[in-house]
NUZATI-632647 format. One line per 10 residues: for each residue x, z, y of C-alpha. Coordinates in steps of 0.2 Angstrom, whole numbers, padded with zeros to 4 digits, m for minus. Each point is the difference from the previous one (the first is absolute). Layout:
! residues N
X Z Y; ... .
***
This chain:
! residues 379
m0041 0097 m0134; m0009 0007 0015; 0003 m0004 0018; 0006 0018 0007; 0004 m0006 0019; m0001 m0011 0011; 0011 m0001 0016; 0003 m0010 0014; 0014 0001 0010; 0004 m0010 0018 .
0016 m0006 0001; 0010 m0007 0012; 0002 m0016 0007; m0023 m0002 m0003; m0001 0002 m0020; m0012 0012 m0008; 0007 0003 m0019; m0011 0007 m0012; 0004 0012 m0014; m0010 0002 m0015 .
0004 0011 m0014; m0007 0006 m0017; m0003 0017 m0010; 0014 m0003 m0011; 0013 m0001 0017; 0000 m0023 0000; 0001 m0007 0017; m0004 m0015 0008; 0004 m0006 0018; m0010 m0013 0009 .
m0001 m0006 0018; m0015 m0002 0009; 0007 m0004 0016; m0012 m0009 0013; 0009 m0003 0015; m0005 0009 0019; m0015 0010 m0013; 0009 0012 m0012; m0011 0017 0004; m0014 m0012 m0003 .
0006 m0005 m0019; 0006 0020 m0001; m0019 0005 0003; m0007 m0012 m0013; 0009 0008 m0012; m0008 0017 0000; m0015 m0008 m0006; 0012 m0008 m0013; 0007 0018 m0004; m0020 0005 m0003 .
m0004 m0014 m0011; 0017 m0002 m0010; 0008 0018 m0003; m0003 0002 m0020; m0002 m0018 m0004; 0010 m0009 m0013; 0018 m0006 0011; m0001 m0013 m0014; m0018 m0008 0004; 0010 m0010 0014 .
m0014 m0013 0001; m0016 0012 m0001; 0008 0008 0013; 0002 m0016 0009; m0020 m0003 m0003; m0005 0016 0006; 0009 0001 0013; m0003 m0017 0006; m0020 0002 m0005; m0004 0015 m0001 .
m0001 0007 0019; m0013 m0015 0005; 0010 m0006 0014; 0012 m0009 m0005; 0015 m0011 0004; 0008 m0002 0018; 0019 0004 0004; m0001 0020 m0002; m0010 0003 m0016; 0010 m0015 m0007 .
0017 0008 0006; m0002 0017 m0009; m0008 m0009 m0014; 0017 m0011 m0002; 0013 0015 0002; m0011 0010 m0013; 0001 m0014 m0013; 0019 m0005 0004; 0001 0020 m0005; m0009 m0001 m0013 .
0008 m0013 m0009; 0018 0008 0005; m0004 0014 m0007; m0008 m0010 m0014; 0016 m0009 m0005; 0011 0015 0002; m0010 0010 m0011; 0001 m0012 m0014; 0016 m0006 0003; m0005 m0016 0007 .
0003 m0012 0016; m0015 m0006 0007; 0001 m0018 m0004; 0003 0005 m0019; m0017 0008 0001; m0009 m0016 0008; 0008 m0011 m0010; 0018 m0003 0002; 0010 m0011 0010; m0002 m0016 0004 .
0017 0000 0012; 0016 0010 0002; m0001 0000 0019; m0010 m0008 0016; 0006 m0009 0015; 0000 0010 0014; m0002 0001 0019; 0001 0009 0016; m0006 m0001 0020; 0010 m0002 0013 .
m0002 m0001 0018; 0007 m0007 0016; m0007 m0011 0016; 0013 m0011 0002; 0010 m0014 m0012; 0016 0008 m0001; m0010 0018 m0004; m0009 m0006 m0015; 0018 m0009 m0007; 0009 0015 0000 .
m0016 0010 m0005; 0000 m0013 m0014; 0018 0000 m0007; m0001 0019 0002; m0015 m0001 m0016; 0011 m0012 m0006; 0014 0013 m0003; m0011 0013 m0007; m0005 m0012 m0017; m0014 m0008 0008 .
m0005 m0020 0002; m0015 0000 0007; m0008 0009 0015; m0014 0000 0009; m0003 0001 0020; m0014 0000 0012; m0006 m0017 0007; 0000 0006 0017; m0006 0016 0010; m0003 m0014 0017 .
m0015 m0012 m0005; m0020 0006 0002; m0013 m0011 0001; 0008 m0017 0008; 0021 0000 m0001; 0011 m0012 0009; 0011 m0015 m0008; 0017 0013 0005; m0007 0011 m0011; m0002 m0008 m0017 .
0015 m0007 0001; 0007 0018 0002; m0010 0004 m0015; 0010 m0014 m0010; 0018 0002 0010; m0003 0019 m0009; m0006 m0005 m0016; 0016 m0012 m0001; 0015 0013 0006; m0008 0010 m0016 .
0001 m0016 m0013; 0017 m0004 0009; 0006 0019 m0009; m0005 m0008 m0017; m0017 0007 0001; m0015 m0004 m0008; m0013 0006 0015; m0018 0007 m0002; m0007 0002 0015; m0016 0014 0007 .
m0013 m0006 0011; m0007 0019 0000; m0019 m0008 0003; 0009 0001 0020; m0002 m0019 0003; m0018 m0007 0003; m0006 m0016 m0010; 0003 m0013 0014; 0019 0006 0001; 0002 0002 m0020 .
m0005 m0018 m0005; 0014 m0004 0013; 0011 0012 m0004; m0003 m0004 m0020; 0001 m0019 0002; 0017 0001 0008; 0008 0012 m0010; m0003 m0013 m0016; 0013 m0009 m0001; 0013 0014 0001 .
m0006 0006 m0018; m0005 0016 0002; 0000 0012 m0015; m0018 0005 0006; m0009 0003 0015; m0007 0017 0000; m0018 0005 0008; m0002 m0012 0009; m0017 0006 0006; m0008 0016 m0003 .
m0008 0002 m0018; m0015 0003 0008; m0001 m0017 0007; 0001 m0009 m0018; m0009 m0016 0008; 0012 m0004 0011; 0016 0004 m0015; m0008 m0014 m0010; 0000 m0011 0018; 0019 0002 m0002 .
0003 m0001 m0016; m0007 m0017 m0001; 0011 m0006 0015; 0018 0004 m0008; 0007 0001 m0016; 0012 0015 0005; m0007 0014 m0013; m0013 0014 0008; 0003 0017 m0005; m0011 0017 0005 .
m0005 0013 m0009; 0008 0018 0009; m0016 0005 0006; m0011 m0004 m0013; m0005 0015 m0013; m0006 m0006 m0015; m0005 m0015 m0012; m0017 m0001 0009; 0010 m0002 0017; 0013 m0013 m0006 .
m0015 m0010 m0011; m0007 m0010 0014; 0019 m0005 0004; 0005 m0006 m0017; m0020 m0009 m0001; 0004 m0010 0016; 0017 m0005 m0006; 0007 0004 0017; 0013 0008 m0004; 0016 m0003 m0009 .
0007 0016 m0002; m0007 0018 0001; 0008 0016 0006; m0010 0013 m0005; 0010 0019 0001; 0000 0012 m0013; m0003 0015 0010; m0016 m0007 0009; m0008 m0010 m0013; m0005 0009 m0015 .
0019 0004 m0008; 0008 m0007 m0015; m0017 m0002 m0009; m0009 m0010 0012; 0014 m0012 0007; 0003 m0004 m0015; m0018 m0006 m0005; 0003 m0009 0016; 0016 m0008 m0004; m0010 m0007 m0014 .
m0013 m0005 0009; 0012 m0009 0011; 0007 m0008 m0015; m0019 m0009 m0004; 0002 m0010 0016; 0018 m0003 m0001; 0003 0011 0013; 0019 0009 0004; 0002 0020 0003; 0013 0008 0012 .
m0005 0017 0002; 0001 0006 0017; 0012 0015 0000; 0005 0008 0017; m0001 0016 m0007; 0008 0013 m0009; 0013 0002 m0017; m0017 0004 m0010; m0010 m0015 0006; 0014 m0010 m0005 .
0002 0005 m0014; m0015 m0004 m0006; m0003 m0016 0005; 0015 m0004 m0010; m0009 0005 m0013; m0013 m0013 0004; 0014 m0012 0002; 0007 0003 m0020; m0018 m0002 m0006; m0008 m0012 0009 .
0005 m0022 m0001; m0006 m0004 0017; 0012 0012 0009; 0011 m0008 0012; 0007 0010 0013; 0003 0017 0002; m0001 0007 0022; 0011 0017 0001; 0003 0010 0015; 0017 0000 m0001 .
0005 0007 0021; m0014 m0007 0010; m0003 0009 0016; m0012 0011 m0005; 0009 0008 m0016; 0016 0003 0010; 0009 0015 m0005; m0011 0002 m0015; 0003 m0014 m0011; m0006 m0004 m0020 .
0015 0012 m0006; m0005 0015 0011; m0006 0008 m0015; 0003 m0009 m0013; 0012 0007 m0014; 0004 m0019 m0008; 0000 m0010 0016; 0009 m0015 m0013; m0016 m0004 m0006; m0007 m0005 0017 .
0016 m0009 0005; m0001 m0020 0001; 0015 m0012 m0006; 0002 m0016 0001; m0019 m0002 0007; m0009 0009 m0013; m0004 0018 m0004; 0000 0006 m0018; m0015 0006 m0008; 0005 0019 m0004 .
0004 0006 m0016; m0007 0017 0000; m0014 0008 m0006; m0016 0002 0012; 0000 m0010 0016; 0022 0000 m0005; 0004 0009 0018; 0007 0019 0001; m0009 0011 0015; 0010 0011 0007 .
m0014 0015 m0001; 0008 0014 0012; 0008 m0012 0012; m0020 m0009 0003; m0007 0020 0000; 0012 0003 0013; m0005 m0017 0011; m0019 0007 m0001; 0004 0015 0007; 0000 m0010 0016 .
m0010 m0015 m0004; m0002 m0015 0008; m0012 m0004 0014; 0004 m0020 0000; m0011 m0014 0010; m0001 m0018 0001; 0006 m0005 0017; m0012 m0009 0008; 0008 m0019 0009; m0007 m0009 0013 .
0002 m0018 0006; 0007 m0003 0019; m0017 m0001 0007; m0001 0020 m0004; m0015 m0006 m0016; 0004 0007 m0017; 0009 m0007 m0010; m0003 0002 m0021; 0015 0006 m0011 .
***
């Protein structure tokens, strides 16, 4: 079976969905979204189309090689997006030529469904209840929120106790709360930050610091026993390897459409599992993403937590449904989602209705933040 074609189409809200079919008319979808860069992923792939086009669809993981290997540069968020939509492709289109869900073909399933959660925002106490109960209602029981979009280097006392007044409105719903760092807060207001935040028994807090700053993550993780979890802008095993080495980090997050696909987040679920380290796949993205990291989640015994993007801001109008044929699959009850049934990644694309959305595609940006001093702010 012979890869024929392989597309790319930009989607709306920011997703870049990948098409892959074979001579004998199999095809596979895939989502190689990289937030704020999609043309960028979209021009890696013509050197993909050179390389690929007449290769067996089945070699998924000397595809994976090659591609990873064999252009010399290797790694980094673009080159590791298109490789991870080509191979989430590849293996749908894999399991629905035999017959087959993806987690059959890596092993079967270890569970029936994974715990799931979702962001939400909001500045003030009152803002994040409501925002809270409103998960709540949609099947979920845990969330996660952003520590704070206020403190830079040196915060005040009001401040973090802002932080904690909005981290219990949230538990006050009946939510267990994760809550994001974005790398925005500097070491000297973390370790604060960090150490008061202890005792409200966090489910984890998330980035901290910067991955690049791994010195100062193993500082705070020595300080509290809250878990540390990162992992969204890492790419591959070699990137997470110094983490898991340190035992810095509780649980990581890498995201199945930036590093390396289904094949090499799972090799890093594994890997996690050596050090006894926990996996909840980041996931702000698309029905396709999704859908494949709960293909990681049926397979892999380390999986804990599953992020979705169920109606935050920047996916408004344009939700995990727009065009999805089954949307059931990717619906959470009871604060899990199911691991789908179906054959491939187990998600129905809508083919004509994501033709028509590239017709017009998508131009989407990060928004750039700043602090009230006028200095940028990250994420």
């Amino acid at each position: 079976m012979k890869i024929q074609r392989i597309e790319t189409f930009m989607v709306p809200p920011r997703w870049l969905f990948v098409r892959v079919e074979a001579g004998d008319g199999a095809v596979g979808w895939g989502e190689a979204s990289l937030e704020g860069h999609a043309e960028a992923v979209a021009g890696a792939f013509e050197a993909i189309r050179d390389r690929f086009i007449g290769h067996d669809a089945f070699a998924i993981e000397d595809i994976w090689q090659i591609c990873y290997r064999g252009g010399f540069y290797r790694g980094g968020p673009v080159l590791m997006s298109a490789l991870s939509g080509l191979d989430q492709a590849l293996w749908d289109l894999k399991g629905k030529a035999l017959g087959l869900p993806v987690w059959q073909m890596l092993g079967g399933k270890v569970r029936d469904k994974v715990r799931a959660y979702a962001w939400i925002g909001g500045d003030k106490p009152h803002e994040i209840g409501e925002a809270a109960a409103g998960r709540r209602a949609q099947g979920f029981s845990a969330i996660k929120m952003n520590a704070t979009a206020e403190l830079d280097f040196l915060g005040t006392p009001k401040l973090l106790d802002d932080v904690a007044k909005r981290v219990q409105a949230a538990q006050a719903e009946g939510m267990d709360v994760g809550l994001d760092f974005h790398g925005r807060v500097h070491k000297p207001m973390a370790k604060q930050l960090a150490k008061l935040l202890e005792p409200l028994g966090l489910l984890f807090i998330e980035e901290p610091l910067l991955s690049e700053n791994p010195e100062g993550i193993a500082q705070i993780s020595r300080l509290v026993s809250t878990p540390i979890a990162l992992g969204e802008r890492l790419y591959s095993r070699w990137d997470f390897k110094p983490f898991l080495s340190s035992g810095a980090v509780d649980i990581i997050q890498p995201d199945l459409s930036h590093a390396g696909g289904i094949s090499e987040c799972r090799r890093i679920a594994a890997m996690a599992e050596t050090f006894d380290v926990a996996v909840a796949p980041h996931c702000p993205l698309g029905p396709l993403a999704l859908a494949s990291c709960l293909q990681l989640a049926a397979t892999a015994p380390n999986v804990v937590l599953q992020e979705m993007s169920l109606g935050i801001h920047y996916n408004v109008g344009h939700d995990l449904t727009s065009f999805v044929t089954n949307p059931e699959v990717l619906t959470p009850a009871d604060g899990f989602l199911p691991i789908p049934q179906g054959n491939g990644l187990g998600v129905g694309i809508d083919e004509a209705a994501v033709r028509e959305a590239h017709r017009d595609p998508h131009r989407w940006r990060n928004p750039v933040w700043r602090y009230r001093d006028g200095s940028f702010a990250e994420w």
